[in-house]
C-alpha positions in Angstrom: -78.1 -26.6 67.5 -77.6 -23.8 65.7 -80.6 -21.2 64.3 -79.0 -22.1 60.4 -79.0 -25.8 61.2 -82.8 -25.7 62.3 -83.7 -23.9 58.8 -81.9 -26.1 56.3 -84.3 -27.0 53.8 -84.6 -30.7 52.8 -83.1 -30.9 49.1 -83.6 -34.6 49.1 -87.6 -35.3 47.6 -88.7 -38.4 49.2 -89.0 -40.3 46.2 -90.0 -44.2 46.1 -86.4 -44.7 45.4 -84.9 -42.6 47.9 -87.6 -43.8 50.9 -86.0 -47.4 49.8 -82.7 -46.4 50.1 -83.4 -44.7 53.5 -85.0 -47.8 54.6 -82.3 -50.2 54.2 -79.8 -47.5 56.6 -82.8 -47.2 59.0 -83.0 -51.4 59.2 -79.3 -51.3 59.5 -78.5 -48.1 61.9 -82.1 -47.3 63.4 -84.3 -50.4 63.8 -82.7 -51.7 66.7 -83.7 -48.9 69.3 -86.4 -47.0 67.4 -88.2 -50.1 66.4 -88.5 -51.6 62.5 -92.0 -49.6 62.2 -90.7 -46.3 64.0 -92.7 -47.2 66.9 -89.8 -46.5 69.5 -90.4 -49.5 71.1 -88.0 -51.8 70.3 -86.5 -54.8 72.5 -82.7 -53.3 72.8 -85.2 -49.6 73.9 -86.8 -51.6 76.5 -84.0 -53.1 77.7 -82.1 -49.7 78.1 -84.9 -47.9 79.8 -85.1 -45.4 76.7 -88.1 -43.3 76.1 -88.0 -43.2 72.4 -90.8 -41.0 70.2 -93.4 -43.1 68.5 -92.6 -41.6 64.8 -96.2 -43.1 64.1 -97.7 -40.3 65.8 -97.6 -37.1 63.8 -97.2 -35.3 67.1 -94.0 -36.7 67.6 -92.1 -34.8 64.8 -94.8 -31.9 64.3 -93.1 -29.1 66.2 -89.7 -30.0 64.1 -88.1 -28.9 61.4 -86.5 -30.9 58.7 -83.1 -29.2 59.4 -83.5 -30.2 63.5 -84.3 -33.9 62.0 -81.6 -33.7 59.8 -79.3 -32.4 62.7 -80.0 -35.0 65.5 -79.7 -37.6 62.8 -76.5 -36.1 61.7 -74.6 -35.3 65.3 -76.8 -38.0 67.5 -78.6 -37.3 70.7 -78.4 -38.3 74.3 -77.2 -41.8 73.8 -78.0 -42.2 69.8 -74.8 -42.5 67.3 -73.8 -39.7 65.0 -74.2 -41.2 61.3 -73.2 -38.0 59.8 -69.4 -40.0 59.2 -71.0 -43.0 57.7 -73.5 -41.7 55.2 -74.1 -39.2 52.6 -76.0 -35.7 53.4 -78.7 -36.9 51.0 -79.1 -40.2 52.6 -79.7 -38.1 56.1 -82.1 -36.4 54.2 -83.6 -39.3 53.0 -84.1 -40.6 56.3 -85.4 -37.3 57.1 -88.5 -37.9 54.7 -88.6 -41.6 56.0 -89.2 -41.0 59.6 -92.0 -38.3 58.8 -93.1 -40.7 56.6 -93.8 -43.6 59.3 -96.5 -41.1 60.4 -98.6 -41.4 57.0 -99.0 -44.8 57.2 -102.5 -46.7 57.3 -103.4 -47.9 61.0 -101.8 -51.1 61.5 -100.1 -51.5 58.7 -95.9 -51.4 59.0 -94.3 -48.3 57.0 -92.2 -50.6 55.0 -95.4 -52.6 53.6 -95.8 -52.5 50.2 -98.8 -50.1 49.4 -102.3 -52.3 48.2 -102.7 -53.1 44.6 -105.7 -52.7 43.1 -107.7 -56.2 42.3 -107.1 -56.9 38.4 -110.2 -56.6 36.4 -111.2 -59.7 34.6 -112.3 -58.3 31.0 -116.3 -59.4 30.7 -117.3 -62.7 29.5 -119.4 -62.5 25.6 
């Protein structure tokens, strides 16, 4: 990887609509080995021995930059796929602000959970 390609800036905001669109590749291209909550410990991971980051930790991305995210998404690594021929730069960047996103999430609950609604407030009885 080269110095430019680890200091690319993320153009792609991570948006409600663009976390959704990154979430349908991830359950598509990703899910299978790094698990549907990011965990790294899916079935087909277990199966082929693989050592997968838990994206749930914020350790696990903290020393990276967007651009070296963007990159191994992009090009692959040891035995993950390139994607960088089947979708758009800003869907890799979406992805980008997905997996940093599976670290935000509350304990326990899974990243693609829809967030709590507040209780509706009956208007008082006269």
């Amino acid at each position: 990887m080269a110095p430019e390609d680890v200091q690319r800036r993320n153009p792609v905001k991570a948006t409600p609509e663009s976390l959704a669109q990154a979430r349908r590749v991830y359950q598509y291209d990703c899910a299978m080995c790094h698990g549907e909550d990011g965990s790294g410990k899916s079935d087909l991971a277990q199966d082929m021995k693989l050592s997968l980051p838990d994206w749930r930790d914020p350790a696990s991305v903290a020393g990276k930059t967007d651009g070296e995210l963007f990159y191994i998404i992009s090009n692959g690594k040891d035995h993950m796929m390139a994607i960088q021929d089947r979708h758009k730069p800003e869907v890799r960047w979406s992805l980008v602000n997905l997996v940093r996103s599976f670290s935000k999430q509350q304990p326990g609950k899974p990243a693609n959970a829809p967030a709590p609604t507040k209780p509706r407030e009956e208007p008082p009885k006269q």
